[in-house]
C-alpha positions in Angstrom: -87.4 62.2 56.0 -89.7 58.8 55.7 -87.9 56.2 57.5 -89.5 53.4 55.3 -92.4 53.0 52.3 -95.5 50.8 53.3 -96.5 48.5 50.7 -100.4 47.1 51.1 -101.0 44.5 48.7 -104.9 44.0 47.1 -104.9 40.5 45.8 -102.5 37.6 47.0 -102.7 35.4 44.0 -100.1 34.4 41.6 -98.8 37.7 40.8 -99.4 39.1 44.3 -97.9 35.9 45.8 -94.7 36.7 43.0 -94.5 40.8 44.4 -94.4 39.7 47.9 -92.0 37.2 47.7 -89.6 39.1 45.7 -90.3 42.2 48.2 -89.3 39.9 51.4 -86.5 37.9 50.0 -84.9 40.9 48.4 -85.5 43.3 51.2 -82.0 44.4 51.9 -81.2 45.2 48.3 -84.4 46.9 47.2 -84.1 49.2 50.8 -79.6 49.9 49.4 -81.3 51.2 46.1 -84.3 53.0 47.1 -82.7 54.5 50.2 -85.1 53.1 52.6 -86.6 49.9 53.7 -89.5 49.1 51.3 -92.1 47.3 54.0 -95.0 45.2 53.4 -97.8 46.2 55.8 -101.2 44.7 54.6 -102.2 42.0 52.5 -105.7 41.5 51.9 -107.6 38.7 50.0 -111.2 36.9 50.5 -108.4 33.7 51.5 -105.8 34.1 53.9 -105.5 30.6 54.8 -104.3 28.5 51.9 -100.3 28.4 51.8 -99.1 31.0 48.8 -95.5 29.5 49.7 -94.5 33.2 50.9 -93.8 33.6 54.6 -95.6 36.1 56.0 -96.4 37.3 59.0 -100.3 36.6 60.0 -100.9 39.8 61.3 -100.5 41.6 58.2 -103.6 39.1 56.7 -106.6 40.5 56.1 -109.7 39.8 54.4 -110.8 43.3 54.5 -109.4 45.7 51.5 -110.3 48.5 53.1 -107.8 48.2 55.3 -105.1 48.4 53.0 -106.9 51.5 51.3 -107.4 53.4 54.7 -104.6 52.9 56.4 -102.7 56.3 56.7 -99.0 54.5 57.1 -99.6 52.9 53.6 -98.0 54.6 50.6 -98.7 52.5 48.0 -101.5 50.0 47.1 -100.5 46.9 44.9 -104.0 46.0 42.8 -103.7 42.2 41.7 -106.8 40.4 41.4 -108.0 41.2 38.1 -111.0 42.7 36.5 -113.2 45.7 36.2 -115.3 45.3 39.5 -114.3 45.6 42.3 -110.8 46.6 41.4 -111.6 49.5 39.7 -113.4 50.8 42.7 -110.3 49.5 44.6 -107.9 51.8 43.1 -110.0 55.1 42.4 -111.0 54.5 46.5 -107.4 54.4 46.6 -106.3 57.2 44.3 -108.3 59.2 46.0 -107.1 58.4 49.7 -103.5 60.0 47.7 -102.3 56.8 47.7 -99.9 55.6 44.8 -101.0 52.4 43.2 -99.4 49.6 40.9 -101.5 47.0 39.3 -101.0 44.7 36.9 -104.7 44.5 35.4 -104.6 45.0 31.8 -108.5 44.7 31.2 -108.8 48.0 34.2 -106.0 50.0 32.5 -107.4 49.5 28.8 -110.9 50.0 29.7 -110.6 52.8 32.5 -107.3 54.3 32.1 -108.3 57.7 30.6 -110.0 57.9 33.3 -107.9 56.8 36.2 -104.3 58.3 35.2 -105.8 61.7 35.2 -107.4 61.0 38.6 -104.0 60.1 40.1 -102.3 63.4 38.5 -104.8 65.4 40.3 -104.3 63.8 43.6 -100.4 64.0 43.2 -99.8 60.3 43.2 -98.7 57.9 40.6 -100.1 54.5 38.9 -98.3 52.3 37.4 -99.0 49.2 35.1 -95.7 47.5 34.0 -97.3 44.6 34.8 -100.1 44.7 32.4 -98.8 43.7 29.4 -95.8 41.4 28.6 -95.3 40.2 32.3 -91.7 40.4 33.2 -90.9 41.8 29.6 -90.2 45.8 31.0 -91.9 47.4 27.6 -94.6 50.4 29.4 -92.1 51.8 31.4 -89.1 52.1 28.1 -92.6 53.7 25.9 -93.7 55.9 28.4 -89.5 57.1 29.4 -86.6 55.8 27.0 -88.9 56.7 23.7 -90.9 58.8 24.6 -88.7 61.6 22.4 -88.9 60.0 19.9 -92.3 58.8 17.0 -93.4 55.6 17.1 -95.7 54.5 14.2 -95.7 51.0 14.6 -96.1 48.0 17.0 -96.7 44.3 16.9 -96.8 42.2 18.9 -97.3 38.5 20.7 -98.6 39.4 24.0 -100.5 36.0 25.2 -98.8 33.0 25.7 -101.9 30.7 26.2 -102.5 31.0 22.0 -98.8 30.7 21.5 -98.1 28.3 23.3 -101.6 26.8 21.2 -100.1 27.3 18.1 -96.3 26.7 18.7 -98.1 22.9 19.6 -100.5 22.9 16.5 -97.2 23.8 14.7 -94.6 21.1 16.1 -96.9 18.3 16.4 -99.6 18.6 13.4 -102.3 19.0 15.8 -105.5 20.5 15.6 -106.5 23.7 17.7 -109.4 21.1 19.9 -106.6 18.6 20.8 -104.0 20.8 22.5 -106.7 23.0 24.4 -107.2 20.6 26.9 -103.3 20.6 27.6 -102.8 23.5 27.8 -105.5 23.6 30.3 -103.8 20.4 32.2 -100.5 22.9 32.2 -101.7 26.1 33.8 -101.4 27.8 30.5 -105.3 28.0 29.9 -108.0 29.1 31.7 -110.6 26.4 32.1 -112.9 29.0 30.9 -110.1 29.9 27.7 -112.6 32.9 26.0 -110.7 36.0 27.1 -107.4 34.3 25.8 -108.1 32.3 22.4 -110.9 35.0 21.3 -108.2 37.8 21.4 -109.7 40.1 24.1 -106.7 39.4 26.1 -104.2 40.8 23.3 -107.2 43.5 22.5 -106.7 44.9 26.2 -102.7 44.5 26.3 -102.6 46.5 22.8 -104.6 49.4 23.5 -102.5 49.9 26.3 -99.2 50.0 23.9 -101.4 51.9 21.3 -102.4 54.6 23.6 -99.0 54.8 24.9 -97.4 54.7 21.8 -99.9 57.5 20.0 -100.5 59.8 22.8 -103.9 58.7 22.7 -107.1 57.4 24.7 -108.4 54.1 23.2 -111.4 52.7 22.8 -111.1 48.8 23.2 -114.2 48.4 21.6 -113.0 49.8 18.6 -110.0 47.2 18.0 -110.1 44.9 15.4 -110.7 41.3 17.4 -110.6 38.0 16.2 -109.1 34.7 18.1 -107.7 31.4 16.9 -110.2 29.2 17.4 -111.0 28.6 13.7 -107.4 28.0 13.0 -106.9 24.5 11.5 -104.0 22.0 11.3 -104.2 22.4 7.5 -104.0 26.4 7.5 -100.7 25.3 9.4 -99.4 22.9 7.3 -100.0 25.2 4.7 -98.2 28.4 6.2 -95.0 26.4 6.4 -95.3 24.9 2.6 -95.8 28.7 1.6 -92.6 30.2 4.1 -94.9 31.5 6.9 -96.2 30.5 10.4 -99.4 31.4 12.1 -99.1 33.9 14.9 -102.0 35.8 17.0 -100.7 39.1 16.1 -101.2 42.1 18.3 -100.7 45.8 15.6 -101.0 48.9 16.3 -100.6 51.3 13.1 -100.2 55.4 13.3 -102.0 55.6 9.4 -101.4 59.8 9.0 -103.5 61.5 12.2 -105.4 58.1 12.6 -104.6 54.9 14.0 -105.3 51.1 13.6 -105.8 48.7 16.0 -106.0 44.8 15.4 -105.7 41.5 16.7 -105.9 38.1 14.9 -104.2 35.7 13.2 -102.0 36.4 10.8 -99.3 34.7 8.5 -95.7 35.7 9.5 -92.8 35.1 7.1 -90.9 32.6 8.3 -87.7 34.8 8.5 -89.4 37.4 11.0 -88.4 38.6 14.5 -91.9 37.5 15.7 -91.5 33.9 13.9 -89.5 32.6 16.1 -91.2 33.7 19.4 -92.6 29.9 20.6 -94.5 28.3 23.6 -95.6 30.8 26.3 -93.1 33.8 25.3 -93.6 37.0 24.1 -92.4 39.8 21.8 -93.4 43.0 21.3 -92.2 44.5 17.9 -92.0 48.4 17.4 -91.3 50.6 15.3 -90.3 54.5 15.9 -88.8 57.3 13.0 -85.8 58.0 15.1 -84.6 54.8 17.2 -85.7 52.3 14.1 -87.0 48.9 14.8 -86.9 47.8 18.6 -87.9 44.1 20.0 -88.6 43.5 23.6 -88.7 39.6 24.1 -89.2 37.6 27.5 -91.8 35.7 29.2 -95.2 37.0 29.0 -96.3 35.7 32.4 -95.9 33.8 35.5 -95.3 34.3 39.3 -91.7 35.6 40.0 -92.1 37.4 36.1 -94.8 39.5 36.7 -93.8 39.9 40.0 -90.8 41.4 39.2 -92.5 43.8 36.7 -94.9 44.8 39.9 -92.1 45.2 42.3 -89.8 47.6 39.8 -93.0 49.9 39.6 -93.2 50.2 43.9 -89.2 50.7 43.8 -89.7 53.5 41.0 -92.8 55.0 43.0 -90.6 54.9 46.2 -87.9 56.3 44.6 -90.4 59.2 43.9 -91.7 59.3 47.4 -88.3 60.1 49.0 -87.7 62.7 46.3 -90.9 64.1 46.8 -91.4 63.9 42.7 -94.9 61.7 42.4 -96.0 62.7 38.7 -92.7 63.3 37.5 -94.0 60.8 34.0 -97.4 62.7 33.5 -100.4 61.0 31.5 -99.9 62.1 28.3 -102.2 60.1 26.5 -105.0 62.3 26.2 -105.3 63.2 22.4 -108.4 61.5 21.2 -106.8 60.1 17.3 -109.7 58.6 15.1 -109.8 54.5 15.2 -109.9 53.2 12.0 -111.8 50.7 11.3 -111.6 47.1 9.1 -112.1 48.7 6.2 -108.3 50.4 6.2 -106.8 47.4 6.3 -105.1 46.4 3.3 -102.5 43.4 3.3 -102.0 39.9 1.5 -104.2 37.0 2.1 -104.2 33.4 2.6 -108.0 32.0 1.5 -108.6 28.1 1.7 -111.5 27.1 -0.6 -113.4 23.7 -0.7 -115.2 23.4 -4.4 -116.6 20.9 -6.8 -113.2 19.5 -9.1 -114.5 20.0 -12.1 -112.9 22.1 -14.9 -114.0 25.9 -14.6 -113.8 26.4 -11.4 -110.7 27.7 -10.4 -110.9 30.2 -13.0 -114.3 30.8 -11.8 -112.6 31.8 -8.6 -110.0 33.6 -10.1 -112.2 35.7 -12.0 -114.5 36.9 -8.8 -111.0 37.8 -7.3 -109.9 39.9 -10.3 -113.1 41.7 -10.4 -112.6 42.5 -7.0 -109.5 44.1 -7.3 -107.1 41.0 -6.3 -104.8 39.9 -7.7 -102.8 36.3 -7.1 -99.1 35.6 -6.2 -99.9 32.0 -5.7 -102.5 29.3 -6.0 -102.7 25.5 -5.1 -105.4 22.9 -6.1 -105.0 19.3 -4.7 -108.2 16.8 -4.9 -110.3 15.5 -1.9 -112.4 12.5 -1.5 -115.9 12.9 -2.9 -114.9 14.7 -6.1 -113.8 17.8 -4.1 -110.7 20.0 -4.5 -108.7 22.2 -2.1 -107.9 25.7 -3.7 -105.2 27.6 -1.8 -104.7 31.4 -2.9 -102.1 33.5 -1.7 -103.0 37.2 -2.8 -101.3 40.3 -3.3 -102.2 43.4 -1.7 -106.0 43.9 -1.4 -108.4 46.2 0.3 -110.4 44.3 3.2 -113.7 45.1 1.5 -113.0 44.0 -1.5 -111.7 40.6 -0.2 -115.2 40.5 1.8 -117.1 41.1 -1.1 -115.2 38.2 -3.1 -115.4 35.9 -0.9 -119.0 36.4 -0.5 -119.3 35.7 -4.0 -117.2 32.9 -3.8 -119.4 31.0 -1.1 -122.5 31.7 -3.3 -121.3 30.0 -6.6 -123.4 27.1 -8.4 -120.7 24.9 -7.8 -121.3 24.3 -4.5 -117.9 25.8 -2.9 -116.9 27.0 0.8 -114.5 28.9 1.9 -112.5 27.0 4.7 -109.9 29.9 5.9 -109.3 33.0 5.3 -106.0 35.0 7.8 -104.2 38.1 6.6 -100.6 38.0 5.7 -98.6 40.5 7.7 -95.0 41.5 5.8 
């Protein structure tokens, strides 16, 4: 019998930093539940000299990965510095060695994951991604286990905490998206390059993850529905609260007969729903199965110690597999290849924002377009502007995305010189 697991760690930033500290200071109750001291081996990163706040000992410092990935004493391989390249070649290196692995890189797993998981099966090891999505928030490991018995046909969720904690500010303070960027920036909570958070491919990744989980699935993340928050105004804002709502960047994921739909972007949450009240950097991940009902899994969505703790669960449970020689005991199961709908499936309510000449005629010029469209209206606003403007607010019923695309179209190309301002979907 193994008379301890090996940890070599790929990666000794934030979440790296996290795993390692929880897997030193906890060391005598992590070894009382797996059976077995759980020891750290390697660490490898291009900097082993700035102080992560972790004591470690030097000579486990390396700057070579390879040494983590060859070494024949190390069971598992912790991947945490992010990215396609040269992670990806990190962990198939390592999958291959038979090596288990746990990373926490979302944009790897949703991009590569079809591909990987079925690597590690065939080389009798596991790889696990708790990690990934929701930090500390344990949601992969209850999808792929606890429900995996029963259907689940929907999810939403709030799965970046940069854009809510964006909007939670925009909200509270009656600020616009351009003046709480920068602080959130000054906090840690956004990247000084922000793209891969406030354009939505951050919750695009983390949702084909649940998706393909959740349908049995492969994903293409090409194929989900993207759009970010950037065009979000204090106004839209003020306006979702007047109206019952707030404005939430919404990750879905919708099993529509054999087909699913994927989406991310803004959307207007009643005020009185489960995901309304998730603020600042939280997050919430909504779903919804036939058997178990409606399920929320609510936390913080990242940070050292969270994710660290999400990373450090996944080496106990591979361990725990280890010393019961049971690697692959949770196969990859998402291997069905569903059709991805596109934008055209959606249907929902809408919130449109329209600047127009105020004179009489045109808001049942509007109107009209909308009703030959196929919309219909549950409620409208007009207030003037400066310059003999208006503000038209619709809140529609039901509609078909193509037909709102066509109206609005129409709408922008009127002789009365109008524009449409906003547009977000309502989601019930």
């Amino acid at each position: 019998m193994k008379q301890s697991v090996n940890v070599g760690l790929i990666g000794f930033g934030i979440v790296g930093s996290g795993a390692i500290s929880i897997l030193t200071d906890r060391a005598d109750s992590i070894a009382r539940k797996v059976g077995v001291p759980v020891k750290v081996k390697r660490i490898a990163d291009l900097d082993i000299t700035t102080d992560r706040g972790v004591a470690v000992d030097k000579s486990v410092l390396t700057t070579d990965a390879n040494e983590v990935l060859t070494d024949p004493d190390i069971d598992i391989v912790i991947e945490t510095i992010g990215g396609v390249k040269p992670a990806g070649d990190f962990i198939r290196k390592a999958l291959e060695n038979g090596k288990n692995v746990v990373t926490a890189n979302k944009e790897l797993i949703a991009k590569h994951g079809a591909e990987l998981l079925p690597l590690a099966e065939k080389n009798g090891v596991d790889l696990m991604f708790e990690a990934a999505v929701g930090g500390g928030i344990p949601v992969i490991r209850p999808m792929k286990v606890c429900l995996s018995g029963d259907k689940i046909v929907d999810i939403a969720g709030i799965v970046n905490g940069t854009t809510n904690y964006i909007l939670t500010r925009m909200a509270g303070e009656g600020l616009g998206y351009a003046e709480v960027l920068p602080d959130a920036q000054a906090k840690g909570y956004a990247e000084a390059n922000p793209t891969a958070d406030v354009e939505g491919f951050d919750s695009a990744y983390k949702i084909s993850i649940l998706g393909s989980l959740a349908f049995n699935s492969t994903v293409d993340v090409t194929k989900v529905i993207r759009e970010g928050i950037t065009e979000i105004t204090s106004e839209d804002i003020s306006y979702a609260k007047k109206l019952g709502y707030v404005v939430k960047l919404v990750a879905m994921a919708t099993l529509k007969g054999e087909d699913m739909l994927l989406r991310v972007h803004p959307a207007f949450l009643p005020a009185k729903h489960p995901l309304a009240s998730v603020d600042d950097v939280f997050n919430a991940i909504y779903v919804k199965a036939l058997g178990v009902g409606e399920v929320m899994f609510y936390g913080p969505g990242a940070g050292s110690l969270a994710a660290g703790a999400a990373v450090v669960g996944d080496v106990m449970d591979i361990a725990h597999n280890i010393m019961n020689d049971c690697n692959t005991r949770v196969p990859y199961t998402c291997a069905d290849s569903r059709k991805m709908l596109g934008a055209d499936a959606i249907v929902c309510k809408n919130y449109i924002r329209i600047i127009a000449e105020d004179n009489p005629g045109v808001l049942s010029s509007i109107t009209g377009i909308t009703a030959a469209n196929n919309i219909s209206i549950e409620a409208v606003t007009q207030c003037p502007l400066d310059g003999g403007k208006a503000e038209i607010v619709l809140l529609t019923h039901e509609a078909k995305e193509n037909d709102v695309i066509k109206a609005l179209a129409e709408i922008g190309a009127q002789s009365f010189d109008s524009k449409v301002a906003s547009r977000i979907r309502v989601a019930e």
